[in-house]
C-alpha positions as CSV (number, residue, x, y, z in Angstrom):
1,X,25.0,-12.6,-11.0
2,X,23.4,-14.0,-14.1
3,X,21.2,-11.8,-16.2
4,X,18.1,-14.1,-15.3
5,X,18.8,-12.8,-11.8
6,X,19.1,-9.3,-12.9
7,X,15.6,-9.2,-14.2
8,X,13.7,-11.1,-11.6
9,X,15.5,-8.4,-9.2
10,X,13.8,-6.0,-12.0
11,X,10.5,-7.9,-12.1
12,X,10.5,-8.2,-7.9
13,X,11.2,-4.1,-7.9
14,X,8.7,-3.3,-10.3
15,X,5.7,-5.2,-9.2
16,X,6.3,-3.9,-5.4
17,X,5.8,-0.7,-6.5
18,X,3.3,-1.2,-8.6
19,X,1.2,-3.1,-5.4
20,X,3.0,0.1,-3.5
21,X,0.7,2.3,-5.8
22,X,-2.3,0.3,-5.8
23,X,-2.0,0.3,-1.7
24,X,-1.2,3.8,-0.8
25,X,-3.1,5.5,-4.4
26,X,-6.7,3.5,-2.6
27,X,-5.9,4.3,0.9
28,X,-5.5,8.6,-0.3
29,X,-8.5,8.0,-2.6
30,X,-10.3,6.8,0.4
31,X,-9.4,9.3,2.9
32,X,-10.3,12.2,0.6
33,X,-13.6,10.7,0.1
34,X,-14.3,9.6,3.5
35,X,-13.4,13.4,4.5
36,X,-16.3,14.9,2.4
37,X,-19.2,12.5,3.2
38,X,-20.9,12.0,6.2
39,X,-20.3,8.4,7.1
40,X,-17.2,8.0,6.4
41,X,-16.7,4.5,8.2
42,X,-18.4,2.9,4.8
43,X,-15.1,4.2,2.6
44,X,-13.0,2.4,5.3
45,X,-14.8,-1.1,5.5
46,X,-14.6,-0.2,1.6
47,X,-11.2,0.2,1.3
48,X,-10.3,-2.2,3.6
49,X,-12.3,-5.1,2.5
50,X,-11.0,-4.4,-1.2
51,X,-6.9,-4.1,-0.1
52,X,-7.5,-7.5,2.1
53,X,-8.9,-9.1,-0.9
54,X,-6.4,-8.1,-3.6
55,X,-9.0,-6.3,-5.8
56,X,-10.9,-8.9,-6.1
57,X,-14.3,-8.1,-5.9
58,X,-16.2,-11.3,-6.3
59,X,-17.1,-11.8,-3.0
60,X,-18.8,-9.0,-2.6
């Protein structure tokens, strides 16, 4: 292995847990949320509509 390999290996590793975090950190933030409000199907659509799109928030 090269060392260029080495570090995309690193780079690949890093930024799958980074999307990791930003997937599973939204989806606890959203079900603590939806548990305290009283329609909690708006944090879901939420949530989901957000994760589909990347975090980009243009569209909506």
């Amino acid at each position: 292995m090269t060392m260029s390999e080495i570090l995309y290996m690193i780079l690949a590793f890093v930024m799958g847990m980074v999307l990791g975090l930003f997937f599973f950190g939204g989806l606890w933030i959203t079900i603590k949320k939806a548990i305290a409000t009283k329609i909690p199907a708006i944090w879901f659509f939420c949530q989901f509509c957000f994760t589909c799109n990347g975090g980009n928030v243009w569209f909506l």
